[in-house]
N, CA, C and O atoms as a GROMACS GRO file, in nm:
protein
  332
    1UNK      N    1  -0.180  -0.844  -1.686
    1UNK     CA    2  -0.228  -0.750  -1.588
    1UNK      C    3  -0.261  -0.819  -1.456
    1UNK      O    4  -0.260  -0.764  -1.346
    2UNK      N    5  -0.295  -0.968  -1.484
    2UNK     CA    6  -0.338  -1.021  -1.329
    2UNK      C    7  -0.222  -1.015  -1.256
    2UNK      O    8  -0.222  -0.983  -1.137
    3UNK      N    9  -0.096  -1.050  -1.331
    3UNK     CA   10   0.032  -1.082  -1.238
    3UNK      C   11   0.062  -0.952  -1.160
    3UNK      O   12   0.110  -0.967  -1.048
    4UNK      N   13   0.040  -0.833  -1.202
    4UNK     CA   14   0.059  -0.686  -1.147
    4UNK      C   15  -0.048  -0.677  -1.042
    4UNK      O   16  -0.035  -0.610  -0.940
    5UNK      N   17  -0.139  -0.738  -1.068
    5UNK     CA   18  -0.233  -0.705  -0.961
    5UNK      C   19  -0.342  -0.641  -0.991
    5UNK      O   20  -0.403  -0.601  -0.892
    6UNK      N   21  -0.403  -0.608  -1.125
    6UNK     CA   22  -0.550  -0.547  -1.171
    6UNK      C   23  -0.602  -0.688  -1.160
    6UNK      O   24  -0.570  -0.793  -1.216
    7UNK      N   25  -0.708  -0.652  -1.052
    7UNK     CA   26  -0.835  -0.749  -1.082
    7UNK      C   27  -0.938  -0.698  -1.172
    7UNK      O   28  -0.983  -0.605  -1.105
    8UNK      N   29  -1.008  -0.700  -1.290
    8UNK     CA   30  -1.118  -0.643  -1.292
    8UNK      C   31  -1.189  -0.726  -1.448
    8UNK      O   32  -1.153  -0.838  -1.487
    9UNK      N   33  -1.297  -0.635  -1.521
    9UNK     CA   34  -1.325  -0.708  -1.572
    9UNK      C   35  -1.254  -0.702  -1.747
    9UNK      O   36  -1.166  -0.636  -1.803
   10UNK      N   37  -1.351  -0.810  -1.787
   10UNK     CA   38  -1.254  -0.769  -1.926
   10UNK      C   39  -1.260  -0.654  -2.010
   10UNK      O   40  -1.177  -0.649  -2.101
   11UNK      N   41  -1.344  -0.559  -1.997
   11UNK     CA   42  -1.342  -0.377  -2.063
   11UNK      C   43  -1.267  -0.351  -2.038
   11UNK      O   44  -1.186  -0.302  -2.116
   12UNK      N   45  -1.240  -0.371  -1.882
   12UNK     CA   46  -1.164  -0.316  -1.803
   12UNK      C   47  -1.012  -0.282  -1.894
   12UNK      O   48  -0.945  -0.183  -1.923
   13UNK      N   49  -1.006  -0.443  -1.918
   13UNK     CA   50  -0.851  -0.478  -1.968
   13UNK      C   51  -0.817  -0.404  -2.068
   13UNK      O   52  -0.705  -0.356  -2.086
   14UNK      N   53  -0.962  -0.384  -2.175
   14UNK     CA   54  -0.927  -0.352  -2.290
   14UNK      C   55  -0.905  -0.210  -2.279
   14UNK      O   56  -0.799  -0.152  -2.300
   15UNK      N   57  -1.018  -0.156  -2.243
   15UNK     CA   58  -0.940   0.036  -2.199
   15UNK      C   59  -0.822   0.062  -2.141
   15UNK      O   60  -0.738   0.139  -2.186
   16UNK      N   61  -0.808  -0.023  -2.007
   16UNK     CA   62  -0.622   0.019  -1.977
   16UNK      C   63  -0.541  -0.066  -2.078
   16UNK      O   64  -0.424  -0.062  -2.041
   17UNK      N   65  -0.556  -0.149  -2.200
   17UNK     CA   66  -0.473  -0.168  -2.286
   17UNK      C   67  -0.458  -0.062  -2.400
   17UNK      O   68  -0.351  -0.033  -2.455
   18UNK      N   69  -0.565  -0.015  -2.425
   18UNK     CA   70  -0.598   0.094  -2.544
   18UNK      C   71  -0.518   0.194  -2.458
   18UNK      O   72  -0.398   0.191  -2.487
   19UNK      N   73  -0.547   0.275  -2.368
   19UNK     CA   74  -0.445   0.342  -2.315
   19UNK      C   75  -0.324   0.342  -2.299
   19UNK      O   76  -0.248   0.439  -2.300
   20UNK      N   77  -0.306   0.254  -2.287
   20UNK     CA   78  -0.116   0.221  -2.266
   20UNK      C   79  -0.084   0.172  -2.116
   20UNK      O   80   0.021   0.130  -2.069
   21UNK      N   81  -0.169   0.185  -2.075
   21UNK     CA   82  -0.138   0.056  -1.964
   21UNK      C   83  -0.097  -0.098  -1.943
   21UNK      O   84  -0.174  -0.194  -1.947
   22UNK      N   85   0.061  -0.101  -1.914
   22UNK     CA   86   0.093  -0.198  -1.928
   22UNK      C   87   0.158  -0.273  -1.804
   22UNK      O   88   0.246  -0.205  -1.754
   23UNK      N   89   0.141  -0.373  -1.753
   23UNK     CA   90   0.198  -0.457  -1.627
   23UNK      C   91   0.296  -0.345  -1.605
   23UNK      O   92   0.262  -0.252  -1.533
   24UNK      N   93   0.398  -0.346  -1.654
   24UNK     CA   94   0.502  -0.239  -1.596
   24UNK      C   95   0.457  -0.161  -1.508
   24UNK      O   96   0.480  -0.156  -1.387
   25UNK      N   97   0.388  -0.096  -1.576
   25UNK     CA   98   0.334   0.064  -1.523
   25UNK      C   99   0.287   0.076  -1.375
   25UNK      O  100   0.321   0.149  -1.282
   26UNK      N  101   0.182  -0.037  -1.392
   26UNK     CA  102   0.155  -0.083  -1.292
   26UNK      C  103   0.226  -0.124  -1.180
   26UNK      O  104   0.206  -0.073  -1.070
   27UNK      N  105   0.330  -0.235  -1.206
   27UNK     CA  106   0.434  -0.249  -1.067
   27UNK      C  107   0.511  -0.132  -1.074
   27UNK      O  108   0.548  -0.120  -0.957
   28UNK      N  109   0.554  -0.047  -1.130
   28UNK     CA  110   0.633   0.072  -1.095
   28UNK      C  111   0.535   0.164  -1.008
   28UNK      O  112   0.583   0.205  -0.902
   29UNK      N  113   0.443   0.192  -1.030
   29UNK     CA  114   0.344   0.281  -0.943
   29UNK      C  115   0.329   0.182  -0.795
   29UNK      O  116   0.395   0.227  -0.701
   30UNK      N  117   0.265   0.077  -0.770
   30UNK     CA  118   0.301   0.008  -0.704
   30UNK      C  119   0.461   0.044  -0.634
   30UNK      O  120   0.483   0.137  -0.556
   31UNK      N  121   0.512  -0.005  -0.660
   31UNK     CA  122   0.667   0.004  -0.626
   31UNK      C  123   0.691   0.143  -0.571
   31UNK      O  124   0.760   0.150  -0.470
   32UNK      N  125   0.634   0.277  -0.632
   32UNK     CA  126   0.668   0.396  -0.547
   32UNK      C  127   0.574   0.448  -0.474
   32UNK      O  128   0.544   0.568  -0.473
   33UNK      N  129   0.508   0.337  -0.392
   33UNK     CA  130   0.416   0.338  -0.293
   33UNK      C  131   0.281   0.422  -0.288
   33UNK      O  132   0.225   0.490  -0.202
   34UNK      N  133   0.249   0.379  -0.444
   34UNK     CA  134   0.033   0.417  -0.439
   34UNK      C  135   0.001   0.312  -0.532
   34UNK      O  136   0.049   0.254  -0.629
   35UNK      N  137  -0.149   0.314  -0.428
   35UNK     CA  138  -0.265   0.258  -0.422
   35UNK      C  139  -0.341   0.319  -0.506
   35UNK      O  140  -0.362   0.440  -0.513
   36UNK      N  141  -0.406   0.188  -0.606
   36UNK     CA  142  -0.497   0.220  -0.658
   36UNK      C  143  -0.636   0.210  -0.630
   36UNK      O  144  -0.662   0.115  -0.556
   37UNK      N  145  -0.731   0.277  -0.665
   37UNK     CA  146  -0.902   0.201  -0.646
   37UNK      C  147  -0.938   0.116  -0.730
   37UNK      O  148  -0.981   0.004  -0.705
   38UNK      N  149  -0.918   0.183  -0.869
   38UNK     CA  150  -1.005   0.060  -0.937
   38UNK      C  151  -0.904   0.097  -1.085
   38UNK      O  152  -0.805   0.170  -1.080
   39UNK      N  153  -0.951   0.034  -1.200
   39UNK     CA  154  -0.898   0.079  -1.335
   39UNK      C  155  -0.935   0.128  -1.423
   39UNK      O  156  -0.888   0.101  -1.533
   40UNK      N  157  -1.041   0.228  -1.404
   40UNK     CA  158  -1.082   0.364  -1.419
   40UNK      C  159  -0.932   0.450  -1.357
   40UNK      O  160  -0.866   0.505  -1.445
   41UNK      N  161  -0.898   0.458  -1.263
   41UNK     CA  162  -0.810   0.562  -1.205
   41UNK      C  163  -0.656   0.553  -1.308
   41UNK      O  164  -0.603   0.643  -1.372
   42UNK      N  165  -0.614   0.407  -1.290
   42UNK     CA  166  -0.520   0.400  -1.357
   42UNK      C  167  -0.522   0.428  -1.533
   42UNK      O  168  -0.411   0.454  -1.580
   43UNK      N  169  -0.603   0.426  -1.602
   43UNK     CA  170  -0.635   0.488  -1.725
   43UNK      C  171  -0.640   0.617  -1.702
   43UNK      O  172  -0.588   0.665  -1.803
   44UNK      N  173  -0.667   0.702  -1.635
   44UNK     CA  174  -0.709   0.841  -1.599
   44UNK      C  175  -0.500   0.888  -1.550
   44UNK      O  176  -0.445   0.996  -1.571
   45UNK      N  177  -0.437   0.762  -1.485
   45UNK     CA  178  -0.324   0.884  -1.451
   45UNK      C  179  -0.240   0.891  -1.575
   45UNK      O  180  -0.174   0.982  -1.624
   46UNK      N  181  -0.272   0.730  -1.621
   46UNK     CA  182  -0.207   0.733  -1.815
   46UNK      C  183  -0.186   0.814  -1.828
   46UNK      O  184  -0.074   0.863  -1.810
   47UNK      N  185  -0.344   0.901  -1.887
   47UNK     CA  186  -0.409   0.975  -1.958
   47UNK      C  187  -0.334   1.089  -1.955
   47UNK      O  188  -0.276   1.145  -2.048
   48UNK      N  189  -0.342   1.127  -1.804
   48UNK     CA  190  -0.255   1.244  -1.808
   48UNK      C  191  -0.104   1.255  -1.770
   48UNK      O  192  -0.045   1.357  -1.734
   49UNK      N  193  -0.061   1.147  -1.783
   49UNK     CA  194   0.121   1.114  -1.786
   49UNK      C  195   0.156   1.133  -1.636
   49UNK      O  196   0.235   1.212  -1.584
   50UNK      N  197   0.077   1.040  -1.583
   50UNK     CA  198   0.154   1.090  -1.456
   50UNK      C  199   0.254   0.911  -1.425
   50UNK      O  200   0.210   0.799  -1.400
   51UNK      N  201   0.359   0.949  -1.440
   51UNK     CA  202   0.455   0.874  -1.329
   51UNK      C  203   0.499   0.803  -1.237
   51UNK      O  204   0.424   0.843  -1.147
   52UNK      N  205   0.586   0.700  -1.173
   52UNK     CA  206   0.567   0.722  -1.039
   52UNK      C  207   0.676   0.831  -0.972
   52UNK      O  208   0.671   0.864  -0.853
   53UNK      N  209   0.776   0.881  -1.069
   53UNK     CA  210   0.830   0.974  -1.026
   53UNK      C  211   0.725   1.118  -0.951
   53UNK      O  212   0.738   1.177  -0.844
   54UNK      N  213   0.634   1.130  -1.052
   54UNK     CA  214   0.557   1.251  -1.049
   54UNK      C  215   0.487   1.256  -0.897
   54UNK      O  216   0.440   1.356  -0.843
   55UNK      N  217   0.493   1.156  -0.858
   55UNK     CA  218   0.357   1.116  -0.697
   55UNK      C  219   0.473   1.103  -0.564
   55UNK      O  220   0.445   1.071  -0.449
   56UNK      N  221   0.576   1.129  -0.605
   56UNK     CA  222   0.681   1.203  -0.510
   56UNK      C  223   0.653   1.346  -0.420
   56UNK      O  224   0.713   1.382  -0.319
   57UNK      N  225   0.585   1.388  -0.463
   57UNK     CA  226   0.550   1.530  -0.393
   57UNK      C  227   0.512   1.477  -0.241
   57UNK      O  228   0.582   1.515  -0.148
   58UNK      N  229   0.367   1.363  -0.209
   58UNK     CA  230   0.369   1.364  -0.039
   58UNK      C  231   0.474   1.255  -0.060
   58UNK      O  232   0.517   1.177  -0.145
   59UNK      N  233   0.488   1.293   0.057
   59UNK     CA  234   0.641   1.180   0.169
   59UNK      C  235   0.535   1.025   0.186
   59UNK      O  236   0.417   0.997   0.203
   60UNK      N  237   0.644   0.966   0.171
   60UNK     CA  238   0.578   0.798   0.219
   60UNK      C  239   0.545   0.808   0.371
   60UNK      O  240   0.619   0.866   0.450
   61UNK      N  241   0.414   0.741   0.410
   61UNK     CA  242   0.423   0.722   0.539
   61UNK      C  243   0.476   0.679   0.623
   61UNK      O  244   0.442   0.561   0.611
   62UNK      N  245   0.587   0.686   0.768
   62UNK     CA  246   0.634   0.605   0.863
   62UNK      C  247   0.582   0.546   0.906
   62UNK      O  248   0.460   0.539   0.924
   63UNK      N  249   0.686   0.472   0.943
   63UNK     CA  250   0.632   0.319   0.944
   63UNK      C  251   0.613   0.323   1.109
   63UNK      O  252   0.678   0.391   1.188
   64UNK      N  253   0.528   0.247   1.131
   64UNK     CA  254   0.447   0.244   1.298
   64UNK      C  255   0.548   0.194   1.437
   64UNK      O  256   0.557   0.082   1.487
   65UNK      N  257   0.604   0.299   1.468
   65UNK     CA  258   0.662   0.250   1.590
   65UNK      C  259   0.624   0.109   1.688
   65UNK      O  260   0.509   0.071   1.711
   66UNK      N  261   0.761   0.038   1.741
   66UNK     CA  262   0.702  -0.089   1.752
   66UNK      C  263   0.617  -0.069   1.917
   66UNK      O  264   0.622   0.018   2.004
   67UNK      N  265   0.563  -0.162   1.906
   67UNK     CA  266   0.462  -0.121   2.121
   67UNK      C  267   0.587  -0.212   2.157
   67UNK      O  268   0.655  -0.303   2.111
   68UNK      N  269   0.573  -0.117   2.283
   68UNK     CA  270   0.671  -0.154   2.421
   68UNK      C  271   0.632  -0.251   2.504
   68UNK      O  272   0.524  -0.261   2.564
   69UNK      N  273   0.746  -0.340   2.506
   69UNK     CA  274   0.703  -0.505   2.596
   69UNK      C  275   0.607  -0.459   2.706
   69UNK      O  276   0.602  -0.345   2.753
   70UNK      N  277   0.520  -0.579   2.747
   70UNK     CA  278   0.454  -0.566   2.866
   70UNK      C  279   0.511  -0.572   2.960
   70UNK      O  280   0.597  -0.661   2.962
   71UNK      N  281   0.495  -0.477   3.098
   71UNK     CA  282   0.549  -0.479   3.215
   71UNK      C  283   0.509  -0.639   3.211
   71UNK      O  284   0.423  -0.687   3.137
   72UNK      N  285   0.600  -0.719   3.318
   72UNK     CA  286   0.541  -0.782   3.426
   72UNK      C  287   0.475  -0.760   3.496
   72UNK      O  288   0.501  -0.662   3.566
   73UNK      N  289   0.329  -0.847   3.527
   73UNK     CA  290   0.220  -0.881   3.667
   73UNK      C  291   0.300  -0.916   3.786
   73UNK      O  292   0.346  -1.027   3.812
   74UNK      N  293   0.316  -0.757   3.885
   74UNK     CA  294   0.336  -0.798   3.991
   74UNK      C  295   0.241  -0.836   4.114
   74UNK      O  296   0.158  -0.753   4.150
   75UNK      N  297   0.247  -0.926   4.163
   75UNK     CA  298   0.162  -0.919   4.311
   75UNK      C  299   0.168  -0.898   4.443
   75UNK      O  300   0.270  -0.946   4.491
   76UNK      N  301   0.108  -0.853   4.509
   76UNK     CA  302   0.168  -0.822   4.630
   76UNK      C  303   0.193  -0.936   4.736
   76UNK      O  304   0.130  -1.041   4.746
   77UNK      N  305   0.305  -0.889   4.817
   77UNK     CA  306   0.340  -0.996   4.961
   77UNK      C  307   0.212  -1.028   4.963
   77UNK      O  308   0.129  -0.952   4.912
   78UNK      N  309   0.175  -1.149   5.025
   78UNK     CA  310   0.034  -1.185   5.125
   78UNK      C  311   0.121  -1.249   5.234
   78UNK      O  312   0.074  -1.303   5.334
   79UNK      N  313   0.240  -1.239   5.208
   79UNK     CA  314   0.306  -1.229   5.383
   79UNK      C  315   0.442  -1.145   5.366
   79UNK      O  316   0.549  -1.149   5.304
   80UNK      N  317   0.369  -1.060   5.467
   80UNK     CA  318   0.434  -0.938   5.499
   80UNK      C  319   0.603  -0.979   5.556
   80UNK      O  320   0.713  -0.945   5.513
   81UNK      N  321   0.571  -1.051   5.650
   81UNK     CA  322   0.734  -1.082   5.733
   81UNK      C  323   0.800  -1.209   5.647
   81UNK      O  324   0.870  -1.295   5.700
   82UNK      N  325   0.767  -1.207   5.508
   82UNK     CA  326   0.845  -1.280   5.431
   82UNK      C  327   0.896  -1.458   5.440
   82UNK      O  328   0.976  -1.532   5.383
   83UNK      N  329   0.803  -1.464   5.540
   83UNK     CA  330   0.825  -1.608   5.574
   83UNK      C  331   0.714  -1.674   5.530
   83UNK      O  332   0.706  -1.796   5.544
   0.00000   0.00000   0.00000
């Protein structure tokens, strides 16, 4: 479970093991882009069979348009007749 990415403690482990939570599960949910809080939640979507197919309903977020180069600092003549 550490390699997937559950940090938590060792209950922890043992309830999302008793459940059926397994590394897999984990990088596949991962993989179809949700976040978990803690591993309480992930025992709870087990529980009720949810997927990562199933968490398809909202759209993934777009991704952040990139910022537009900085103008150049122009300064003005401090001589007007260019010499």
């Amino acid at each position: 479970m550490k390699a997937a990415g559950v940090r938590t403690t060792f209950d922890d482990y043992i309830q999302l093991w008793a459940v059926g939570v397994r590394p897999d599960y984990v990088r596949k949910m991962r993989a179809a882009g949700y976040v978990f809080r803690d591993a309480d939640q992930l025992v709870e979507m087990q529980a009720l069979g949810l997927g990562p197919r199933d968490l398809n309903l909202i759209p993934p977020k777009p991704p952040r348009p990139a910022k537009p180069p900085r103008a150049p600092t122009v300064y003005p003549d401090r001589d007007p007749d260019g010499g």
